[in-house]
N, CA, C and O atoms as a MOPAC input file, in Angstrom:
PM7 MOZYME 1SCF
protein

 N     21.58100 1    -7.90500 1    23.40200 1
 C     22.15600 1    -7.48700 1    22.13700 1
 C     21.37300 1    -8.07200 1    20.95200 1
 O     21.01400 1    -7.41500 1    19.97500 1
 N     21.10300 1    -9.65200 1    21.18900 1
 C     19.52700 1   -10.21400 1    20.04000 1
 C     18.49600 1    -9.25100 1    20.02600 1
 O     17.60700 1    -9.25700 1    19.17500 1
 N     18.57500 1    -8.45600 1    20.90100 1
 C     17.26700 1    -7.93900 1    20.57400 1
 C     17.22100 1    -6.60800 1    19.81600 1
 O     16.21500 1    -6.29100 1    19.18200 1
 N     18.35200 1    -5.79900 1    19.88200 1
 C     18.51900 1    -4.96200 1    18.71000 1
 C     18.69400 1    -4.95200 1    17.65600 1
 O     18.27900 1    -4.14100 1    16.82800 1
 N     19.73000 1    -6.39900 1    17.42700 1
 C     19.69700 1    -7.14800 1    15.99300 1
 C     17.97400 1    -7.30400 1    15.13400 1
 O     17.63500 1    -6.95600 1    14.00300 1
 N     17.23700 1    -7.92700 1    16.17600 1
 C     16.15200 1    -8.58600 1    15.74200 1
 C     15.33400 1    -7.15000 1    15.33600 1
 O     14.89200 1    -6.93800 1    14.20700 1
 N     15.24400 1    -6.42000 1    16.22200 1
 C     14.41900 1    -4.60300 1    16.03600 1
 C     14.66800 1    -4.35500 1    14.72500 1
 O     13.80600 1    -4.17800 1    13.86400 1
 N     16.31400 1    -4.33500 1    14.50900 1
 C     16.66900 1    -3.60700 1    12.90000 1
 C     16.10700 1    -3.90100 1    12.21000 1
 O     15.35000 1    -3.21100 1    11.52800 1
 N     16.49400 1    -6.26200 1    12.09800 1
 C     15.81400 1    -6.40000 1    11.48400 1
 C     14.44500 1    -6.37300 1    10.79600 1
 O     14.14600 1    -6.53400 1     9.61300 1
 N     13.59300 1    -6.08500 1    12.03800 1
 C     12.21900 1    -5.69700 1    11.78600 1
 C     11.94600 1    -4.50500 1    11.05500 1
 O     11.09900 1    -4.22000 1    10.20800 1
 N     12.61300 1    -4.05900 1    11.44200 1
 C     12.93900 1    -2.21900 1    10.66100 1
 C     13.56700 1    -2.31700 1     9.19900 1
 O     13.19100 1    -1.58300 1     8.28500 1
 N     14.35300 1    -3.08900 1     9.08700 1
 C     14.83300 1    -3.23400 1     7.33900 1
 C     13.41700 1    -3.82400 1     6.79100 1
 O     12.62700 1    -3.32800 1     5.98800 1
 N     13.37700 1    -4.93100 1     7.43000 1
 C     11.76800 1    -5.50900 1     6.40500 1
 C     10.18000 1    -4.60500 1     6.54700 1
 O      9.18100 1    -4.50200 1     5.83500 1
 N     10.58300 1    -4.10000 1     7.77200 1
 C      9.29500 1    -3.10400 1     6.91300 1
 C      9.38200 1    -1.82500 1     6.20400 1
 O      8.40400 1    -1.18200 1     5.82300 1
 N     10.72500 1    -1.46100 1     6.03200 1
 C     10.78000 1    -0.71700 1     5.05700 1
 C     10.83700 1    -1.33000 1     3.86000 1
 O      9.97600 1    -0.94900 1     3.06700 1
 N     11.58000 1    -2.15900 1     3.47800 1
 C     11.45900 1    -3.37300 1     2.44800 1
 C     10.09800 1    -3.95600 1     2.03700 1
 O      9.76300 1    -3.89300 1     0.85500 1
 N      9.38300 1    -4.46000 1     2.85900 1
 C      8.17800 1    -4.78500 1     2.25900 1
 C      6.92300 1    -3.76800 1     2.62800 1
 O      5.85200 1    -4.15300 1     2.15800 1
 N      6.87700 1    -2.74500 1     3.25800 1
 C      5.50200 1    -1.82200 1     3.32800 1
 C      5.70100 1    -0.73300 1     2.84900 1
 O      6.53600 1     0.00900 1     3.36700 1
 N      4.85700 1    -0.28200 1     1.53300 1
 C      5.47200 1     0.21500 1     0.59000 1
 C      4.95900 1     1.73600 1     1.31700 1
 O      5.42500 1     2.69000 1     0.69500 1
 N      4.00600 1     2.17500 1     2.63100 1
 C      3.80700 1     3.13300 1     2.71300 1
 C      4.68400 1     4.01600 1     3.67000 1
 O      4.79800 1     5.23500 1     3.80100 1
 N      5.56000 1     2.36900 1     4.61100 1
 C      6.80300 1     2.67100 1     5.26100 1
 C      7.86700 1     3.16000 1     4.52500 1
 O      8.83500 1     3.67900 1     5.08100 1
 N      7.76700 1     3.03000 1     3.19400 1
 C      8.61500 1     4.09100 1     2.09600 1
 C      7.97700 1     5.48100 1     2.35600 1
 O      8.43800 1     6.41200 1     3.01500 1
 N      6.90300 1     5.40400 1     1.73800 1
 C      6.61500 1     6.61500 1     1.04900 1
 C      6.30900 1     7.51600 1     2.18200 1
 O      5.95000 1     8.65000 1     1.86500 1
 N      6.40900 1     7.11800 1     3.95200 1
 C      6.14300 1     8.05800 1     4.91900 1
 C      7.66600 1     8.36400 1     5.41700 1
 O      7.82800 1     9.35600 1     6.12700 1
 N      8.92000 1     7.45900 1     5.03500 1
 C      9.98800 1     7.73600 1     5.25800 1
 C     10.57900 1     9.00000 1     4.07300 1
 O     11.27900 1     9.98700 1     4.29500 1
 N      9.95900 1     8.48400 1     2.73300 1
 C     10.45500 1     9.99300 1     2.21600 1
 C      9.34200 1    11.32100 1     2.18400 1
 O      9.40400 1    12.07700 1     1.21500 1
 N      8.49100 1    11.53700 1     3.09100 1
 C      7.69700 1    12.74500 1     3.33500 1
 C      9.14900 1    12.80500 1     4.95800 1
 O      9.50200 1    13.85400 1     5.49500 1
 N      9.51400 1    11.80900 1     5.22700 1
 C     10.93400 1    12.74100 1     6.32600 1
 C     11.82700 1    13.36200 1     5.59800 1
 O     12.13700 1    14.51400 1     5.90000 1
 N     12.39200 1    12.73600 1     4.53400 1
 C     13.08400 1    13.51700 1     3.66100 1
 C     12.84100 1    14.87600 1     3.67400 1
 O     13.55300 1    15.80000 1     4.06500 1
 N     11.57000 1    14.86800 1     3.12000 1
 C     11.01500 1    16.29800 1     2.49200 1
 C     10.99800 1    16.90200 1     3.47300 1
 O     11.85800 1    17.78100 1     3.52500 1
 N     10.10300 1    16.77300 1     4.65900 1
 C     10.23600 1    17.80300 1     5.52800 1
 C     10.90500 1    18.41900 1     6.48400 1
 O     10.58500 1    19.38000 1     7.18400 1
 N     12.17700 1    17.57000 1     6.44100 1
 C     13.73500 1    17.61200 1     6.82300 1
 C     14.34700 1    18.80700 1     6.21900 1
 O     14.64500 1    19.84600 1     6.80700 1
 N     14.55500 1    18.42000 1     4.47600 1
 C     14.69000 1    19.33000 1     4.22900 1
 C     14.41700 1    20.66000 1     3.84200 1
 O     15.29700 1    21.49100 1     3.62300 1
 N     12.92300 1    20.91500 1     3.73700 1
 C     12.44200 1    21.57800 1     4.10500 1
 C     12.75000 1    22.80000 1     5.55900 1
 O     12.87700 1    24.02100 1     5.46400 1
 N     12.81600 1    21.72500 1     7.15300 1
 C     13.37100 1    22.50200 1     7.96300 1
 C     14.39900 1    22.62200 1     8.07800 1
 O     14.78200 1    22.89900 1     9.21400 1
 N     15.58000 1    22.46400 1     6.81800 1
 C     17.05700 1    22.89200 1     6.89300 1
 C     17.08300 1    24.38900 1     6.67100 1
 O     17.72600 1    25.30300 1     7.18700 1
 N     16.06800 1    24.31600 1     5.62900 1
 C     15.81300 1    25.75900 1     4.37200 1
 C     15.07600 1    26.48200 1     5.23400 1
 O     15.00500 1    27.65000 1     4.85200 1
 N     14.59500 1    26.31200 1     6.07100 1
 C     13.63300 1    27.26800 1     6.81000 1
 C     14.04500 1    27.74100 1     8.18900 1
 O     13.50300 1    28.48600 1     9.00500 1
 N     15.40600 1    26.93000 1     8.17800 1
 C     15.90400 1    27.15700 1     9.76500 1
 C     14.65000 1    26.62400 1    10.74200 1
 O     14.08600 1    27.52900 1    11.35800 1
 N     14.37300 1    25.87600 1    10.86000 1
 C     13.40900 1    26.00200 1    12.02400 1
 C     14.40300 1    26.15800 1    13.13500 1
 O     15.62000 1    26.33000 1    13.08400 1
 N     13.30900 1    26.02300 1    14.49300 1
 C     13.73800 1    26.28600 1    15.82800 1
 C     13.98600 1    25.30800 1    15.76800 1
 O     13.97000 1    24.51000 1    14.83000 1
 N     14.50000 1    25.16000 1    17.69200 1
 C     14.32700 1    23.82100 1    18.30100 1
 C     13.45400 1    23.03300 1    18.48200 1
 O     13.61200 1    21.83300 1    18.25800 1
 N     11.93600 1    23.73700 1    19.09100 1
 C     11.13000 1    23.20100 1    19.34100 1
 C     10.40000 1    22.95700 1    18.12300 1
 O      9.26000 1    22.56200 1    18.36800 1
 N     10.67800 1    23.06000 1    16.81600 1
 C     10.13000 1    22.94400 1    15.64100 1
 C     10.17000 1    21.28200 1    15.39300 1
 O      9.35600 1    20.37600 1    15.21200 1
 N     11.92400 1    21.48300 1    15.51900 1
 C     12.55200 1    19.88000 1    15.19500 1
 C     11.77600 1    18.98600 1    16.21700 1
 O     11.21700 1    17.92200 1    15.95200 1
 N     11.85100 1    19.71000 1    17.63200 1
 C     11.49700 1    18.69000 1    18.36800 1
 C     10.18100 1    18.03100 1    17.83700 1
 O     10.04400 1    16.83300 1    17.58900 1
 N      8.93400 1    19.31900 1    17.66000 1
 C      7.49600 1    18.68300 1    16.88400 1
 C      7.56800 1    17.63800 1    15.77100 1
 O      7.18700 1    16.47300 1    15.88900 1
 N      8.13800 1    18.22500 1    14.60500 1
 C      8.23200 1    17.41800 1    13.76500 1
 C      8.70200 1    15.67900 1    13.64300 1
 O      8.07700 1    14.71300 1    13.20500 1
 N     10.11200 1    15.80600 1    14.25300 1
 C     11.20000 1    14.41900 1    14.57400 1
 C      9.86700 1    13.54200 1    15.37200 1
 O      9.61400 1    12.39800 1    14.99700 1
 N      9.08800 1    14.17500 1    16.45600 1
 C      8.21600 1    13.31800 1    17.32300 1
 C      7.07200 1    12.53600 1    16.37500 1
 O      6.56300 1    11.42900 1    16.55100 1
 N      6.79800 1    13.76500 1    15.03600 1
 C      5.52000 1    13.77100 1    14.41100 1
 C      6.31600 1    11.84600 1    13.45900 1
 O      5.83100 1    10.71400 1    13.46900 1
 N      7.46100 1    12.32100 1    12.89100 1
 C      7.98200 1    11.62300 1    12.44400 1
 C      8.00300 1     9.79100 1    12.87200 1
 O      7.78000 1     8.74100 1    12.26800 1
 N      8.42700 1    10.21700 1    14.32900 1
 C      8.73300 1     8.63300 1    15.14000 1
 C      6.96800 1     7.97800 1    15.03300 1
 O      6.61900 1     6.94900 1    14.45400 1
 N      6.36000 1     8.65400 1    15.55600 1
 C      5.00800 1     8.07500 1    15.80000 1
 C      4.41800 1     7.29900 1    14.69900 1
 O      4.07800 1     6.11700 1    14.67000 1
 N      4.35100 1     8.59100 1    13.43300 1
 C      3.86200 1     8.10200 1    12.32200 1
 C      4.48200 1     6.61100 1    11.68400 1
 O      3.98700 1     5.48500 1    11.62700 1
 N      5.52100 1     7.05000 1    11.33300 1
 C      6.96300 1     5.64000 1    11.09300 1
 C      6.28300 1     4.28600 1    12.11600 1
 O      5.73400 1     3.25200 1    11.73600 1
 N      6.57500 1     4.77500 1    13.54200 1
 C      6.45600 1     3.33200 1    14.60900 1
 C      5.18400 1     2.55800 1    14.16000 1
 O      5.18900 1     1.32700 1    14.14500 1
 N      3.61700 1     3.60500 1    13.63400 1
 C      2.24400 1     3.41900 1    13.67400 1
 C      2.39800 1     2.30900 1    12.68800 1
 O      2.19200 1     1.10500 1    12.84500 1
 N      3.00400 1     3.29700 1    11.11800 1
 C      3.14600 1     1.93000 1    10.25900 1
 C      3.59600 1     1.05800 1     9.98400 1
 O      3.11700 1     0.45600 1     9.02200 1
 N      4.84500 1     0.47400 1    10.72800 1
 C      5.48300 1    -0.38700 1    10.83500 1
 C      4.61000 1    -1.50600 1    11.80400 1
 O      4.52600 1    -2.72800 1    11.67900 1
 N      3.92200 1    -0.48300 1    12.93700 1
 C      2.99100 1    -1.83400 1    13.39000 1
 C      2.00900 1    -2.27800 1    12.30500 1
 O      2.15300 1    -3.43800 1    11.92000 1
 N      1.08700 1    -1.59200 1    11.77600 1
 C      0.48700 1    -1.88700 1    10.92000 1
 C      0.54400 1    -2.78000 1    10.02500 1
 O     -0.23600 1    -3.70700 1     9.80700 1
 N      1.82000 1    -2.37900 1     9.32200 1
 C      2.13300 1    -3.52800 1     8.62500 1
 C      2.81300 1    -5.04700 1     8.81900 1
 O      3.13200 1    -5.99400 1     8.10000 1
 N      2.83300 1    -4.74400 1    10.03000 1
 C      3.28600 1    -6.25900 1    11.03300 1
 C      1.98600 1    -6.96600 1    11.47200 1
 O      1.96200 1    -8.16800 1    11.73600 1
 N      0.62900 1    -5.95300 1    11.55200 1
 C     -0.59000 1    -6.58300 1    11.82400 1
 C     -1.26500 1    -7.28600 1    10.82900 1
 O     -2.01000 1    -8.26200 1    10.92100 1
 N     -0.85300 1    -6.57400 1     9.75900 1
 C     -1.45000 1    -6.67400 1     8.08300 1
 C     -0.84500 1    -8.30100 1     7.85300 1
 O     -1.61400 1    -9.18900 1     7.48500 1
 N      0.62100 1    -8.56900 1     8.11900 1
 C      1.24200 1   -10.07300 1     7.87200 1
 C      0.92900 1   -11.01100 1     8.78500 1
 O      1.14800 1   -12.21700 1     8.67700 1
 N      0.20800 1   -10.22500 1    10.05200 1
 C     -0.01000 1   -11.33100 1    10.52200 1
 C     -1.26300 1   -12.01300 1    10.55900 1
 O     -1.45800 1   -13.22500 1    10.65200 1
 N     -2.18100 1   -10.97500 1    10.46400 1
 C     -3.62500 1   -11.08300 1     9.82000 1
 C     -3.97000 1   -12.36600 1     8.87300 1
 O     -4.77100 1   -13.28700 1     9.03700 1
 N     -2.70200 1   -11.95600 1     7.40600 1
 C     -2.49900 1   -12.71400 1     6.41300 1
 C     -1.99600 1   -13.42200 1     6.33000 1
 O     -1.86900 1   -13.82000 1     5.17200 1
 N     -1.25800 1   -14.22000 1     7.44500 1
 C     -0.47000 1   -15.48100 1     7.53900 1
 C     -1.31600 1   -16.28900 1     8.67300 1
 O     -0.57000 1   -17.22200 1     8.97100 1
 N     -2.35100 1   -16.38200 1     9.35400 1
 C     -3.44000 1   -16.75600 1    10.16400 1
 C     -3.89000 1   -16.84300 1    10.18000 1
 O     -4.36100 1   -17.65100 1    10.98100 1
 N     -4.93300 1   -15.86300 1     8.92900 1
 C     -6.11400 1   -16.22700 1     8.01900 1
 C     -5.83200 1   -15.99900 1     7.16400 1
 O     -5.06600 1   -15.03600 1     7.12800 1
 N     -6.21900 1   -16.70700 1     5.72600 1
 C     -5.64100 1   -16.17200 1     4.07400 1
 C     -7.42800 1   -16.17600 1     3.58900 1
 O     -7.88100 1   -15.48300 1     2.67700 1
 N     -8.17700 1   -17.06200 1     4.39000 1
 C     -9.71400 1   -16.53900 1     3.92700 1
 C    -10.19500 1   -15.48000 1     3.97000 1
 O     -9.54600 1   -14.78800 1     4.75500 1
 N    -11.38700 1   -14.70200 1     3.34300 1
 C    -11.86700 1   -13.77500 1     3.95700 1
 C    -12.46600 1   -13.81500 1     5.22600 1
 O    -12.88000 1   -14.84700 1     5.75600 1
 N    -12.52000 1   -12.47800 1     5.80200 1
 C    -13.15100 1   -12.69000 1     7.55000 1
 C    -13.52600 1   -10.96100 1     7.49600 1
 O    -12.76800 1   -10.08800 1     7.07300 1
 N    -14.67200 1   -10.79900 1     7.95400 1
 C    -14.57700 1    -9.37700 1     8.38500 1
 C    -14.04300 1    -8.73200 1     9.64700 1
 O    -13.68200 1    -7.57400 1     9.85400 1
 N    -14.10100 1   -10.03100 1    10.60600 1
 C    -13.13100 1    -9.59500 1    11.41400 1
 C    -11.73900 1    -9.08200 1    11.32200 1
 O    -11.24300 1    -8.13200 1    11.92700 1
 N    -11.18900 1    -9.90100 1    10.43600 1
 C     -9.81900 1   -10.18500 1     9.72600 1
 C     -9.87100 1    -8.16700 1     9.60600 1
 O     -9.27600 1    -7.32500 1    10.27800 1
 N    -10.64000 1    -8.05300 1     8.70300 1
 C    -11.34600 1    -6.92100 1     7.87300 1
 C    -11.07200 1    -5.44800 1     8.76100 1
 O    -10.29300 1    -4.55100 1     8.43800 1
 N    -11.97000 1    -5.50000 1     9.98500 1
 C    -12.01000 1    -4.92600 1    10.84000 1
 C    -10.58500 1    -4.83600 1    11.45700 1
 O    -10.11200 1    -3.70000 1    11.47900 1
 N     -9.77500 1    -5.90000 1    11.99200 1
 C     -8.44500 1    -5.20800 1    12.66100 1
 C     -7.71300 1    -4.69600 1    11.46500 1
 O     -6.70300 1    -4.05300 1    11.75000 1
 N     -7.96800 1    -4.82000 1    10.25400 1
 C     -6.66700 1    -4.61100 1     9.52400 1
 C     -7.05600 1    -2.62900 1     9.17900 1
 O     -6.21100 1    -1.77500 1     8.91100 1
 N     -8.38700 1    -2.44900 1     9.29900 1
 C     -8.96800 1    -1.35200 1     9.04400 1
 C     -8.77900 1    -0.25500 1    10.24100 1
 O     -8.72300 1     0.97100 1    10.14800 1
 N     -8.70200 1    -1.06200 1    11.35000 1
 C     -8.01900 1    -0.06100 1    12.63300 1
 C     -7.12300 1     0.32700 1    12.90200 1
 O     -6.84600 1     1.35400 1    13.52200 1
 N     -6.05500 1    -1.03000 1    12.14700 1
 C     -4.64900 1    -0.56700 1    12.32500 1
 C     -4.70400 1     0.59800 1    11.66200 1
 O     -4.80800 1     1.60800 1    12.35900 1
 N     -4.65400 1     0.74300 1    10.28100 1
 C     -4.70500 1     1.14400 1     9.23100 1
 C     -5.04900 1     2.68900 1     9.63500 1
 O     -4.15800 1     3.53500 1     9.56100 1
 N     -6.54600 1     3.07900 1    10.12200 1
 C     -6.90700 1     3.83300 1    10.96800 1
 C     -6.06600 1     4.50100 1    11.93200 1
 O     -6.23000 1     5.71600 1    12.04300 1
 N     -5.06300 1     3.85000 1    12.75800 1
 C     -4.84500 1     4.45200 1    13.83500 1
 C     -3.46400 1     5.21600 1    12.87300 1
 O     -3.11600 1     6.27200 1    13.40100 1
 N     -2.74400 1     4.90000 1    11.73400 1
 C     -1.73700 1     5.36800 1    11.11200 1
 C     -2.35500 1     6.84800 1    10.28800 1
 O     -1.77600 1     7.93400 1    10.27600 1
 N     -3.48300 1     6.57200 1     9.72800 1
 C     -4.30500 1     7.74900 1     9.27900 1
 C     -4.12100 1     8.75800 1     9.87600 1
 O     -3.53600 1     9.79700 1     9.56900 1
 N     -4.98100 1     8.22900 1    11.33900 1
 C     -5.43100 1     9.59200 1    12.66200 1
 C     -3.92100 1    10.34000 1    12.86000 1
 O     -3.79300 1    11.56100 1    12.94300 1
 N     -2.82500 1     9.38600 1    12.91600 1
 C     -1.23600 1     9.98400 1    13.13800 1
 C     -0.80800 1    10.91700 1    12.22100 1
 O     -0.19300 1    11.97300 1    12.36600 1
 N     -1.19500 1    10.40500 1    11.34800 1
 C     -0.76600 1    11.23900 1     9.70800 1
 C     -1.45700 1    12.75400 1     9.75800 1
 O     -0.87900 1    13.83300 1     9.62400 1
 N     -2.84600 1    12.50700 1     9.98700 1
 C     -3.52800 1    13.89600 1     9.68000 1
 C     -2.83900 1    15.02200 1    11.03400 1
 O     -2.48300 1    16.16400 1    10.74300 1
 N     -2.74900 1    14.54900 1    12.29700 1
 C     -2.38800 1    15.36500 1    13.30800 1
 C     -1.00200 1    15.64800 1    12.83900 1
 O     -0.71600 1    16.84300 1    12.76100 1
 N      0.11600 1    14.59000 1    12.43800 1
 C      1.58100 1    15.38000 1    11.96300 1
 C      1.24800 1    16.33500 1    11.01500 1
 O      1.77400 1    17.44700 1    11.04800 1
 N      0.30500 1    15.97800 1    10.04300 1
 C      0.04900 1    17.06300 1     9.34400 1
 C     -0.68700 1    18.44800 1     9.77800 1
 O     -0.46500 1    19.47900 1     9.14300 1
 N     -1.45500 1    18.42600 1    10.74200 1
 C     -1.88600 1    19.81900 1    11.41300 1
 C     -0.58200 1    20.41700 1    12.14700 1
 O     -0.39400 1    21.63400 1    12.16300 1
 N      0.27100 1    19.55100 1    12.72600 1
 C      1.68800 1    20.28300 1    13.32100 1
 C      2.35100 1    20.86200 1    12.53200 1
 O      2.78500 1    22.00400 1    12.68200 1
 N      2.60600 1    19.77400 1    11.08200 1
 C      3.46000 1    20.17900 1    10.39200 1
 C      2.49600 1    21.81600 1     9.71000 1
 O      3.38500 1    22.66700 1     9.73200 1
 N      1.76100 1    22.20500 1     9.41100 1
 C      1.10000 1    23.05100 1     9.01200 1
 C      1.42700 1    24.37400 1     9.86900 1
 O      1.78200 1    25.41200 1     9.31000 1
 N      1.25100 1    24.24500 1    11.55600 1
 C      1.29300 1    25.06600 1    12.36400 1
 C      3.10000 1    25.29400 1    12.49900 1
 O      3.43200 1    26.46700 1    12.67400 1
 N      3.94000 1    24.53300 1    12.44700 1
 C      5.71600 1    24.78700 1    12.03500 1
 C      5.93100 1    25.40000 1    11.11500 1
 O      6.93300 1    26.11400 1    11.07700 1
 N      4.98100 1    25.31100 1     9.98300 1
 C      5.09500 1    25.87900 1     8.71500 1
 C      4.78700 1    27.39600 1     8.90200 1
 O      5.47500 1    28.18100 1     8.25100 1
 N      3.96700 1    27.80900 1     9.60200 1
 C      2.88200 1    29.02500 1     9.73800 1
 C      3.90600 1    29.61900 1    10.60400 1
 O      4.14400 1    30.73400 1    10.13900 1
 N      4.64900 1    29.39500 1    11.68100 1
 C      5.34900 1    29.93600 1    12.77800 1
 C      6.74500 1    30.33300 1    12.12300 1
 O      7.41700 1    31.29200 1    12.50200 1
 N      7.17500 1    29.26300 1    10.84300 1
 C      8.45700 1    29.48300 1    10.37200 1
 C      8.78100 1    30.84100 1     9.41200 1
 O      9.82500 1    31.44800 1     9.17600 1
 N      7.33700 1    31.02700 1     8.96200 1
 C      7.62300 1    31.93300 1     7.76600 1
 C      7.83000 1    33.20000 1     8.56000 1
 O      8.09900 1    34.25400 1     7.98200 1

């Protein structure tokens, strides 16, 4: 049961402190409602909600890599440099593919 407590909590603070864990939680907004107005299908929701979890989970790690990066080293390091640029990276690569889905839901809905 600690350990769902502790999850949330991880989940309140990175929405709280990663400001892109905002701004990718309200592109759910939008494209929520968006597929209210558009009726999507099932398998629409299913694409999207998945496109959703991934992206969300990616940056929340990210930004758990980013604090920890910065609480372990506060010098510069290019190493430092390098993981924070992959994380970072691997939330990108998520983003652009939800966005080719979300494009192809869009194209199927109209």
């Amino acid at each position: 049961m600690k350990a769902f407590i502790y999850a949330f909590r991880g989940l309140g603070r990175g929405l709280v402190s990663g400001r892109n864990v905002l701004l990718q939680c309200l592109a759910v907004v939008a494209v929520t409602v968006f597929g209210i107005v558009k009726e999507f299908a099932e398998w629409q929701w299913i694409a999207v909600v998945l496109c959703f979890m991934v992206v969300i989970a990616l940056e929340l790690v990210n930004t758990a890599i980013e604090k920890l990066c910065d609480a372990l080293h506060s010098d510069k390091s290019d190493a430092i440099r390098d993981v924070k640029d992959m994380a970072a990276g691997a939330v990108l690569w998520a983003s652009i593919g939800s966005a080719a889905v979300f494009l192809i839901v869009v194209v199927t809905a109209v």
